[in-house]
C-alpha positions as CSV (number, residue, x, y, z in Angstrom):
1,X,118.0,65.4,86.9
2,X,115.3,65.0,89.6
3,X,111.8,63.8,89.1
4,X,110.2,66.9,89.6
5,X,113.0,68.7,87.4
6,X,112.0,66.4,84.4
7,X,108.4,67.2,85.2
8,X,108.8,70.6,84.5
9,X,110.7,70.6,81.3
10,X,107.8,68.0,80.1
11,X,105.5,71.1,80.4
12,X,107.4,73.6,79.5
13,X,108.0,71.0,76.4
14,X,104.5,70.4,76.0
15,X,102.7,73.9,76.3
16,X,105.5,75.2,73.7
17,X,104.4,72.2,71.6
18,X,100.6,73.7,71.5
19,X,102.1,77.2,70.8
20,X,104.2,75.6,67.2
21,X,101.1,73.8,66.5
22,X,98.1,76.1,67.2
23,X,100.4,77.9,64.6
24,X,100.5,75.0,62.2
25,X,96.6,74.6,62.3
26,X,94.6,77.0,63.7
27,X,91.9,75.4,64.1
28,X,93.0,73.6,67.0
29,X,92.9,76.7,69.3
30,X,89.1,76.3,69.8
31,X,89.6,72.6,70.7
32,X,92.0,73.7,73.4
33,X,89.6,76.5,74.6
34,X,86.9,74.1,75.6
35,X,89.3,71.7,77.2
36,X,90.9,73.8,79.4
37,X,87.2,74.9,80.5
38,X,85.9,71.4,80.8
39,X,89.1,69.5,82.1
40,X,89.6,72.8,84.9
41,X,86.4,71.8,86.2
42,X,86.4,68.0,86.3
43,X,89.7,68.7,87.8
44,X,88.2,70.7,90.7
45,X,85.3,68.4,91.3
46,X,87.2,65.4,90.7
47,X,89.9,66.7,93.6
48,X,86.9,68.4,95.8
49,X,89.4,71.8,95.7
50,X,90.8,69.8,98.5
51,X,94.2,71.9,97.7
52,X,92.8,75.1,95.9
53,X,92.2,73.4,92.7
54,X,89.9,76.3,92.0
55,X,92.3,78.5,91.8
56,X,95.2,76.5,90.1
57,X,92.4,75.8,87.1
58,X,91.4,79.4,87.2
59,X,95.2,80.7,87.0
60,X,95.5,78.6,84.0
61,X,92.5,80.3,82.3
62,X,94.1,83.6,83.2
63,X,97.2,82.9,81.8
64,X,95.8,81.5,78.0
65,X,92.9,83.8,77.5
66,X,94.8,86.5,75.1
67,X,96.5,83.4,73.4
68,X,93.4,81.9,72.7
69,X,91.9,85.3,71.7
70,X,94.7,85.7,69.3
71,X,93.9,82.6,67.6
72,X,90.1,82.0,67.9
73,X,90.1,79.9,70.5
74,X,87.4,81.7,72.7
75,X,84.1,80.5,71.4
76,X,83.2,83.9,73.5
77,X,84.7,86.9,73.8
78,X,84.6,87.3,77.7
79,X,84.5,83.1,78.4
80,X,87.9,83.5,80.4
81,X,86.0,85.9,82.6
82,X,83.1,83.8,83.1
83,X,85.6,80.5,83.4
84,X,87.1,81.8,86.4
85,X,83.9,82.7,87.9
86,X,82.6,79.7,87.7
87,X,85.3,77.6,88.8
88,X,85.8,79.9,91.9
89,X,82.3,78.9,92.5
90,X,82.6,75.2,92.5
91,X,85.3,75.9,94.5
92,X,83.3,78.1,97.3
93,X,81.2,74.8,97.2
94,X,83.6,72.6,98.6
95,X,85.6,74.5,100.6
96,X,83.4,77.8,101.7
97,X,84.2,81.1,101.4
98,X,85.2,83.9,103.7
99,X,82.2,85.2,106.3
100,X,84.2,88.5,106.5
101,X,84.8,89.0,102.9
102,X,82.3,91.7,103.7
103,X,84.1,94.6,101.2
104,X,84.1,92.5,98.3
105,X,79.9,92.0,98.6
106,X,79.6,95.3,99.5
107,X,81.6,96.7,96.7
108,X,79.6,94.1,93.8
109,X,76.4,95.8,95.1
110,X,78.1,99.0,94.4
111,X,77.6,97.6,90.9
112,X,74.4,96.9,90.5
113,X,73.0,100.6,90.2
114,X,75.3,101.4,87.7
115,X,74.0,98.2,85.5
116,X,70.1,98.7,86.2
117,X,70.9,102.4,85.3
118,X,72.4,101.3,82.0
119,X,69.1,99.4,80.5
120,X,67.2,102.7,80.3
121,X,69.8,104.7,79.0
122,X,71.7,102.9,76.8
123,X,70.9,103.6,73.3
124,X,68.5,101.4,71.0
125,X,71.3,100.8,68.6
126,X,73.6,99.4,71.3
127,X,73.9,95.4,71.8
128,X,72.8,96.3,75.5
129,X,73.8,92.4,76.6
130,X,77.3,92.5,75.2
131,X,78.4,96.3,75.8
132,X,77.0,95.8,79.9
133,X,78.6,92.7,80.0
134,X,82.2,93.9,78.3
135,X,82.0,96.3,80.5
136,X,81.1,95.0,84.1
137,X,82.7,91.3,83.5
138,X,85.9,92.8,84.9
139,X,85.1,94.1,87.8
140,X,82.5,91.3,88.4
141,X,84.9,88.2,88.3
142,X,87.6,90.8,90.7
143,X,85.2,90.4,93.5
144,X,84.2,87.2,93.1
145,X,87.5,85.7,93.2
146,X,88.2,87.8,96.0
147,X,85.7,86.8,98.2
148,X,86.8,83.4,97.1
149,X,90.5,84.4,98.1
150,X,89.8,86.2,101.0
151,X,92.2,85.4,103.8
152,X,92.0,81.8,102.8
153,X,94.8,80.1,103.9
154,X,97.2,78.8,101.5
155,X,101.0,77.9,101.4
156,X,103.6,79.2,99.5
157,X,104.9,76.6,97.5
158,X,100.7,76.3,96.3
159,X,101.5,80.4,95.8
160,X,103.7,79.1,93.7
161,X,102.1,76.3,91.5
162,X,99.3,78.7,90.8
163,X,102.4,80.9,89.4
164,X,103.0,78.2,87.3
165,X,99.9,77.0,86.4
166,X,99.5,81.2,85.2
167,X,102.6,80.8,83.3
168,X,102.5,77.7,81.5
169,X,100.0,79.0,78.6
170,X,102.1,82.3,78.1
171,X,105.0,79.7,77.2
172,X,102.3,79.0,74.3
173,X,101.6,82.3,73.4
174,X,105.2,83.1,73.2
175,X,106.4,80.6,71.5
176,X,103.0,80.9,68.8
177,X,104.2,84.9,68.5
178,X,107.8,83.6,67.3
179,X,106.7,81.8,64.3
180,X,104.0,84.6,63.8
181,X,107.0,86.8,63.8
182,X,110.4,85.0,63.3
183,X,112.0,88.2,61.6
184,X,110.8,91.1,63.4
185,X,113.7,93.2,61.9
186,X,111.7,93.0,58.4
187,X,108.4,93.6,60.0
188,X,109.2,96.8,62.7
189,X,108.5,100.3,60.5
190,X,107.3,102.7,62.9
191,X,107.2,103.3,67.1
192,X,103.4,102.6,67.2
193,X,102.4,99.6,68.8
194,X,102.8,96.6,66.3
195,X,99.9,94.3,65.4
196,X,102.4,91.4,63.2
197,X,104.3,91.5,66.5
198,X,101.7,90.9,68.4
199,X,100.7,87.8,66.8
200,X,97.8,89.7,65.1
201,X,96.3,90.6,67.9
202,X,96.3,93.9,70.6
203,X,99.7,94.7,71.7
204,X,98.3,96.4,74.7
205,X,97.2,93.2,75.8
206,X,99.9,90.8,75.0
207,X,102.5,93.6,76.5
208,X,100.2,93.2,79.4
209,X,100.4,89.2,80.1
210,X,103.7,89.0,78.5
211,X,105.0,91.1,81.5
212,X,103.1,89.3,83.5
213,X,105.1,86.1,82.5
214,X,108.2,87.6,83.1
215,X,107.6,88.0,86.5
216,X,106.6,84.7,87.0
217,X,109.3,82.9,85.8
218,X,111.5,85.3,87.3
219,X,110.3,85.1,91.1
220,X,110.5,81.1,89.9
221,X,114.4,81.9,89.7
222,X,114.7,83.0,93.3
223,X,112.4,80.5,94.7
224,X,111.7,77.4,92.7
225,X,115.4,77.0,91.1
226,X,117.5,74.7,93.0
227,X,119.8,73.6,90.6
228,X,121.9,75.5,87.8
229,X,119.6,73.6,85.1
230,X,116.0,75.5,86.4
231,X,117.9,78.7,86.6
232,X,119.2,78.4,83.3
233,X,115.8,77.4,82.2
234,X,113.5,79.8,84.2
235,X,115.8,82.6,83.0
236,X,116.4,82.0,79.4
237,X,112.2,82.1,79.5
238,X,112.3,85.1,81.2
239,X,114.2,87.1,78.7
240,X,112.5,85.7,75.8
241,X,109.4,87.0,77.0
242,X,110.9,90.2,77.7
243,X,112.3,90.4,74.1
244,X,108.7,89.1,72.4
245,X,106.8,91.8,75.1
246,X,109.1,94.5,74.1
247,X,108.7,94.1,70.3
248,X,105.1,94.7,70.1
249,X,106.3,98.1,71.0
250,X,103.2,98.4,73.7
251,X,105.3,100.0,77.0
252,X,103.0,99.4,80.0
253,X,103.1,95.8,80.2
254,X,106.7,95.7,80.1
255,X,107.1,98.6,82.2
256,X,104.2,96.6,84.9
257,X,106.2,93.6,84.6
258,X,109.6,95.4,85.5
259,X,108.5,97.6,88.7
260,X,106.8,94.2,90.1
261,X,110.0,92.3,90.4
262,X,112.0,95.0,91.6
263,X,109.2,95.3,94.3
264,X,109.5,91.8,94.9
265,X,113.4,92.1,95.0
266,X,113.2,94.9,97.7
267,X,110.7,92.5,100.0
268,X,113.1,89.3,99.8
269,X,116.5,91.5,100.4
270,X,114.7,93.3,103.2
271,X,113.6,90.1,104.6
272,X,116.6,87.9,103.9
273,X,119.2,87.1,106.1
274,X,123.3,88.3,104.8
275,X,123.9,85.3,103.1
276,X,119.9,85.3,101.3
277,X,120.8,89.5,100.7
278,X,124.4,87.8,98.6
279,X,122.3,86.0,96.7
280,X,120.1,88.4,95.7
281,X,122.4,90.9,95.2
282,X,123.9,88.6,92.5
283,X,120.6,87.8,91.1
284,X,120.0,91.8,90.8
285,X,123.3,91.9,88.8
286,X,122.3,89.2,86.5
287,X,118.8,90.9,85.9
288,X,120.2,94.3,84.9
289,X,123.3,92.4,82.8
290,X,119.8,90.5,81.4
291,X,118.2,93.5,80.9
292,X,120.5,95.4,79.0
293,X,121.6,92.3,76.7
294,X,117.6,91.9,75.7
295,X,117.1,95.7,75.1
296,X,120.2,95.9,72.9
297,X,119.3,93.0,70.9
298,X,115.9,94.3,70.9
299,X,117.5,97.5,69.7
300,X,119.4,95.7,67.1
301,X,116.3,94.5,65.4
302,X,114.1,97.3,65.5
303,X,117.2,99.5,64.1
304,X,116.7,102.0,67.2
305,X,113.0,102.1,66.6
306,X,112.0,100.6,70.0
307,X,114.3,103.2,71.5
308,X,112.8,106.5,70.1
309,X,109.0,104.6,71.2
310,X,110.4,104.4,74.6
311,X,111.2,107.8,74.3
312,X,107.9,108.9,73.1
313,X,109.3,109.9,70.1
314,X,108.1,109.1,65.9
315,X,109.9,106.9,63.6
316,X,111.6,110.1,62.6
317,X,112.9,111.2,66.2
318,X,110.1,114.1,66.8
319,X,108.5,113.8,69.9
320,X,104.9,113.2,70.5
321,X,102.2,115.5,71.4
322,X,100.8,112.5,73.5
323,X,102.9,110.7,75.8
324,X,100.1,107.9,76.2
325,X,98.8,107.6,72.5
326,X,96.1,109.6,73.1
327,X,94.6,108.1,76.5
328,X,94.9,111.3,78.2
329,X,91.9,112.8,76.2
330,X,89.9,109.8,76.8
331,X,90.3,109.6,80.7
332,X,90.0,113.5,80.5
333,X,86.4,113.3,78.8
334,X,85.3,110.8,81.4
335,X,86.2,112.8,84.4
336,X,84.0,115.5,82.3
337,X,81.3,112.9,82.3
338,X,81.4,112.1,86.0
339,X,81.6,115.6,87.3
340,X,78.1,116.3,84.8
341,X,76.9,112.9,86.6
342,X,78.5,112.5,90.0
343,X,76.2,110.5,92.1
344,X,75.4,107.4,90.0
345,X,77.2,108.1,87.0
346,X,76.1,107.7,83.4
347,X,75.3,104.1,83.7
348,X,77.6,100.9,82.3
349,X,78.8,100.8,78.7
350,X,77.2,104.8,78.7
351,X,80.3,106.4,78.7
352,X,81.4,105.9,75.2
353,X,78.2,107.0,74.0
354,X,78.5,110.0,76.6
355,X,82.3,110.8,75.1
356,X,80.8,110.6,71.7
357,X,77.9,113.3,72.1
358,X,79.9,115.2,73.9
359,X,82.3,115.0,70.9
360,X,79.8,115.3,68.5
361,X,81.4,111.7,67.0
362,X,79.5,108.5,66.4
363,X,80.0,105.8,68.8
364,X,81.9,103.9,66.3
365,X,84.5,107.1,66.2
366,X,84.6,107.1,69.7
367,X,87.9,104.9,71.5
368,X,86.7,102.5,74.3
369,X,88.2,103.8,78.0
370,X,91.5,102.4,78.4
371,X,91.7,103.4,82.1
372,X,89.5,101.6,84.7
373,X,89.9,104.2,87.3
374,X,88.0,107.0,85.4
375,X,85.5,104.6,83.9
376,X,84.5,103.6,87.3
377,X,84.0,107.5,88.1
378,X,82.3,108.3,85.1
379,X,80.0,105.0,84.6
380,X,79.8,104.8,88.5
381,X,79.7,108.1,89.8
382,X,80.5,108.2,93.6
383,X,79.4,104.5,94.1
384,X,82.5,104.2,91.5
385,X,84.5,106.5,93.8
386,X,83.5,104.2,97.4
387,X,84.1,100.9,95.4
388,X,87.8,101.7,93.9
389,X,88.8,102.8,97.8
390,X,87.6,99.2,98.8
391,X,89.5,97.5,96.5
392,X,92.8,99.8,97.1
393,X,93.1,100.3,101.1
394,X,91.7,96.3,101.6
395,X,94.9,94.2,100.4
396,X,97.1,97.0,102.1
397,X,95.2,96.5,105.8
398,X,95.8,93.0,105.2
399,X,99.1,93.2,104.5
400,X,99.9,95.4,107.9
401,X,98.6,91.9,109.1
402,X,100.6,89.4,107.1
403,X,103.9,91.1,106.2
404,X,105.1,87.7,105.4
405,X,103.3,87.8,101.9
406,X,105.9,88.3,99.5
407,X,103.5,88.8,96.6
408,X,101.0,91.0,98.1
409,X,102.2,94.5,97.2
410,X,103.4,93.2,93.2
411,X,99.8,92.2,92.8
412,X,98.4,95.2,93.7
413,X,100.8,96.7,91.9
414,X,99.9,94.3,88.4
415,X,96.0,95.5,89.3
416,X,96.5,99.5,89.8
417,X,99.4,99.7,86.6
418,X,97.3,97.5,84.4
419,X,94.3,99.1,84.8
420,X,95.7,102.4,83.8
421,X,96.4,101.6,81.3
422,X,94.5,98.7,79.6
423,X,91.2,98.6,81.4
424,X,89.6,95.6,82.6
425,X,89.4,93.7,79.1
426,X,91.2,90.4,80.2
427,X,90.7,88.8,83.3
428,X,94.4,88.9,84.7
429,X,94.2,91.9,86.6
430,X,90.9,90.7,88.4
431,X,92.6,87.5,89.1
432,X,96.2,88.6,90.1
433,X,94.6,91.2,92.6
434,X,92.4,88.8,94.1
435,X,95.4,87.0,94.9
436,X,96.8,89.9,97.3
437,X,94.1,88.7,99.4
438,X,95.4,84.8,100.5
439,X,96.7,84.4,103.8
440,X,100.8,82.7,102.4
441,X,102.1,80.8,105.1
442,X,105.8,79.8,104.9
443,X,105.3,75.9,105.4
444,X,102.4,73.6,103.7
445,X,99.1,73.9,106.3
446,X,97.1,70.5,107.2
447,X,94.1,69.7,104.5
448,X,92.0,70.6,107.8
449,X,93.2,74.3,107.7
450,X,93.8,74.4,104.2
451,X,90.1,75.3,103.7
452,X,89.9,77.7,107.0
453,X,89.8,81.2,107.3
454,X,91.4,83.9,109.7
């Protein structure tokens, strides 16, 4: 095996070591929190982001923040968040920052109102500093990493390392969620998303970056696997993930996951030459021969459960009244909320409390929004409304300029799926949409234009 080949199965070995032994003891998860955040920032400083270190050291915080929120390794809730800010920062401070990333400032000051709004009318009861900044963290750290990634010029192979850099923690998180759950045929009951699945933790979000990971090691099959040993490797990750995401029986990561590499699949054949569109076309085979092995071995061991949640339907085979768990109502009573408040909205972290008068429930009864898009509207009002258009028709202008980007419409995609359906609570669909915004060029630029923009 080549050097770089060994290299690679050393991490993979390693960061499925920390999953088996964050598992063993616990209480080694916080010790790996605060090393990735103070290693990802001497690593930055020590390099001078001479080759997007920022963003390879942000990736990786991206990719571990539900693991370590699983196991207690966030000594705050929304750190990841505020990690990634800060390390785009020291970034910007070495190597600059757009002058025309002019949206993304524009749409943070769309913000701001809806944050100054919120300190008078929040209620007294209400940990103001935690419930603004749960709320506004999201779409905070999305437009600061995109003015950080705002046409900066980078290659594809470092496209590709960031990738990695993403996917190497979710090899942790995996692997920690199969000794969490090493029978789930004892454990699966019902068709509602499972918390023993999920490692004890939100299936939503684990679905989420567990989809996430699939795509990633799956776009490292076509274009980082140039020997039968990486594909072999690469793909036997791939379907693991798809079998632990599937289990937790939470259908929008999975289903995120899916529609972004058949998106990616459709780029590359459209771009490929005949004998690249062969090899595709075999890949395509293997993925749906994949596919259907991993879903009828997921099948097996949830005895036709995971089948009937697919389906919408109870443990029983009755449908559902909801087809998404109840989200529908939620979304429904914020774009109540935003029509009573249309201008400015009801202020940040106000439209639970809004929901809950409105429902005559107390704010503890009342569910959190689980779809960005109406929160913005409702929280927002029309600055909402002005700031969601920003962030939707700017990567697609771009891309009418750089068609070459490859990754630019699954990111987008990742953002506008994920958000629908699990908020802004992590800081991977901040992070993957800012990445829409790099300039990919084919070969490896000079460190001189590394750092310049278009």
């Amino acid at each position: 095996m080549k050097k770089d080949e060994i290299l690679y199965l050393y991490l993979i070995a390693f960061h499925a070591a920390i999953g088996m032994i964050v598992f063993i003891a616990p209480f080694l998860s916080l010790l790996y929190g605060f090393s990735i955040v103070i290693f990802g920032a001497v690593f930055i400083i020590k390099k001078e982001n001479k080759n997007n270190e920022a963003l390879i050291a942000a990736a990786y915080v991206v990719g571990s923040e539900v693991f370590l929120r699983m196991t207690g390794g966030n000594p705050l809730y929304e750190i990841s968040k505020y990690s990634v800010i800060i390390f785009l920062f020291i970034g910007m401070i070495y190597t600059g920052f757009s002058k025309n990333a002019t949206p993304y400032w524009l749409f943070i000051l769309l913000l701001i109102p809806g944050v100054i709004l919120s300190t008078f009318v929040l209620n007294y009861d209400a940990q103001m500093r935690k419930t603004i900044a749960f709320n506004i963290s999201g779409p905070v750290c999305l437009g600061i990493a995109s003015i950080y990634t705002y046409r900066r010029k980078i290659s594809l192979e470092s496209m590709n390392s960031i990738l990695l850099s993403m996917g190497l923690p979710i090899i942790s998180m995996m692997v920690y969620l199969i000794f969490y759950a090493p029978n789930v045929r004892d454990i699966v009951t019902g068709t509602s998303s499972n918390l023993q699945t999920s490692g004890g933790f939100g299936p939503n979000q684990v679905s989420t970056i567990m989809g996430l990971g699939v795509f990633i090691f799956f776009s490292r099959i076509i274009l980082e696997s140039k020997t039968r040993n990486m594909v072999i490797i690469n793909i036997s990750i791939a379907f693991i993930m798809s079998y632990r995401g599937i289990v937790t029986f939470s259908r929008g990561g999975m289903f995120t996951g899916f529609f972004m590499i058949v998106l990616l699949l459709f780029f590359l054949y459209f771009k490929s030459s005949k004998r690249g569109r062969l090899k595709l076309n075999i890949l395509s085979i293997l993925l749906v021969v994949g596919l259907i092995s991993v879903w009828t071995y997921s099948s097996y061991q949830t005895s036709g459960l995971i089948e009937k949640r697919y389906a919408n339907k109870d443990a029983l085979g009755r449908s559902k009244k909801s087809n998404f768990s109840g989200r529908e109502e939620i979304a429904k009573g914020e774009w109540n909320t935003f029509l009573k408040n249309p201008f400015f909205g009801v202020g940040v972290g106000k439209g639970v409390e809004a929901r809950a008068e409105a429902s005559g429930k107390t704010r503890e009864q009342t569910h959190i929004s689980h779809d960005e898009i109406t929160r913005m509207l409702s929280e927002h009002g029309t600055l909402g409304i002005i700031g969601l258009l920003i962030l939707f028709f700017t990567p697609l202008v771009l891309y009418l300029e750089n068609k070459f980007n490859m990754y630019l419409l699954c990111f987008v995609l990742f953002w506008i799926m994920t958000i629908n359906h699990a908020a802004m609570r992590i800081a991977a669909p901040a992070f993957v949409y800012s990445l829409s915004l790099l300039n990919i060029n084919l070969f490896e630029p000079s460190k001189k234009k590394e750092t310049e923009f278009e």
